[in-house]
N, C-alpha and C positions, 0 to 999 in steps of 0.2 A: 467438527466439520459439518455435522447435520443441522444445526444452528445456520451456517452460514450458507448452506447449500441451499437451505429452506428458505430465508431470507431471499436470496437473490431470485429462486424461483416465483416466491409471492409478490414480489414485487415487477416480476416479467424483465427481470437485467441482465440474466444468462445472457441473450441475444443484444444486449445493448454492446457488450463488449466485442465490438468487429475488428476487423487489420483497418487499418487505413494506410494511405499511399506516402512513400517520404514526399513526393510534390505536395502534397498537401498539407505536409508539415513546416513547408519552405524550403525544400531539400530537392533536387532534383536528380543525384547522382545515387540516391540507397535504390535497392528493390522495396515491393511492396509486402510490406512485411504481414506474416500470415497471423489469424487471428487469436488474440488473445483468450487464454481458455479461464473462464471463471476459478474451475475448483484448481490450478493450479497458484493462483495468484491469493485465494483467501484463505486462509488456516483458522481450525482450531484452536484456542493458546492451548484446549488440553492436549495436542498432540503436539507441539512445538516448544520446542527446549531453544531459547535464542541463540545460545554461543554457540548452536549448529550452522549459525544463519552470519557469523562472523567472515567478512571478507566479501561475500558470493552475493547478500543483498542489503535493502535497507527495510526493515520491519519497520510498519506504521500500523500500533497492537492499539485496537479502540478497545476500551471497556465500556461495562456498561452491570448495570444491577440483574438489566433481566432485556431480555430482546424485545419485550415490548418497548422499551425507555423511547420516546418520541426524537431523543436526541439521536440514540443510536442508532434509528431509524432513519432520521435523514444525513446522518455521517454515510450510512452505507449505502442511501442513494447517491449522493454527490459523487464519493467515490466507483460505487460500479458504473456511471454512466462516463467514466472518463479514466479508466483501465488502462487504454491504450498508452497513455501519456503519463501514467505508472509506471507501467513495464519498460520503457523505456529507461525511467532510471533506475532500473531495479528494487522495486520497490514490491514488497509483499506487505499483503495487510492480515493481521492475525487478529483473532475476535474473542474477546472473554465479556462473556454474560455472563459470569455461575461466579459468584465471589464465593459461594462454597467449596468451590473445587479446588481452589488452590493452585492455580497452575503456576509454573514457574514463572513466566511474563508478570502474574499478578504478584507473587511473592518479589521479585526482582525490583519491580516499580512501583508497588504500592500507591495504584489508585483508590481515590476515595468518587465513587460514585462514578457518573458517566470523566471519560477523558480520553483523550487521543493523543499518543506519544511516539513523535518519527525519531528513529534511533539511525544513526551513522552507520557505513559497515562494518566502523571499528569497535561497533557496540554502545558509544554515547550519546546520550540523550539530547538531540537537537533542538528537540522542543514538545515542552506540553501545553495541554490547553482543555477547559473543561465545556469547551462547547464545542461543537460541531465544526468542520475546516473546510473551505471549497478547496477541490483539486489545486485550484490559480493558485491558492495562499500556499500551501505545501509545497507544489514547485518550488516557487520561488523560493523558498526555505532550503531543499534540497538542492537548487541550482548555485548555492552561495558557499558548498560545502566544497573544501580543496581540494576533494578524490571528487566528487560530482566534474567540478571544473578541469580537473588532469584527464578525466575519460574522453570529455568534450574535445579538447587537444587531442584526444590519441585517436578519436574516431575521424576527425575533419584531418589528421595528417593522413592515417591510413587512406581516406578516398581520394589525396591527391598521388598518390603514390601508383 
């Protein structure tokens, strides 16, 4: 967690991460949803066991050798300047630098070197990739997903209702 917390501080992204309005998402019937909190949304992988994260979200676990890695640097800029459009689809991002550590995430998916792996929230590997991802590209990956697509249905019937 101190890894990640550190990260987004030195890079000034805590406050990047604000509410924005559903009108400005295209939506004009949500409220304006309040603002996303950093240390809620980026884990530890040494403090996260995934099949805790079964059902409730979609883990997107960057690794990386070491938090210097220039890649991993700008995965976690890309990503903390566009939170909001994460949390939306429930998406948590879990971070392992320490290949020493062993955390479960690392033992489970056995990256080699830097990578980024968005998992379902039935726990399957969506997709890896060993370079860095814009938010756009992950969306879109995640909007393709058949529980992604059933939410979408069940949140646009609830507002007509």
């Amino acid at each position: 967690m101190k890894t990640c917390l550190t990260l987004a501080l030195a890079l000034g992204l805590a406050s990047a991460a604000s509410g924005v309005s559903a009108q400005s998402a295209g939506s004009s019937a949500a409220p304006i949803q309040a603002p996303v909190q950093t240390e809620e949304m980026i884990l530890d992988a040494a403090e996260v066991d995934l099949n805790d994260l079964l059902w409730l979200k979609r883990p997107l676990v960057v690794f990386a050798d070491s938090p210097a890695d220039p890649r991993y640097v700008q995965q976690m800029q890309l990503l903390t300047e566009r939170l909001d459009v994460l949390d939306e689809r429930d998406v948590v991002i879990v971070t392992d630098t320490d290949p020493d550590a062993r955390s479960q995430p690392r033992r489970q998916l056995r990256p080699r070197g830097f990578m980024t792996v968005v998992l379902a929230k039935d726990g399957s590997v969506v997709l890896r990739k060993p370079e860095p991802w814009a938010v756009r590209e992950l969306t879109r990956n995640i909007d393709k997903l058949p529980l992604r697509q059933q939410e979408v249905r069940d949140r646009r019937d609830a507002l007509r209702q």
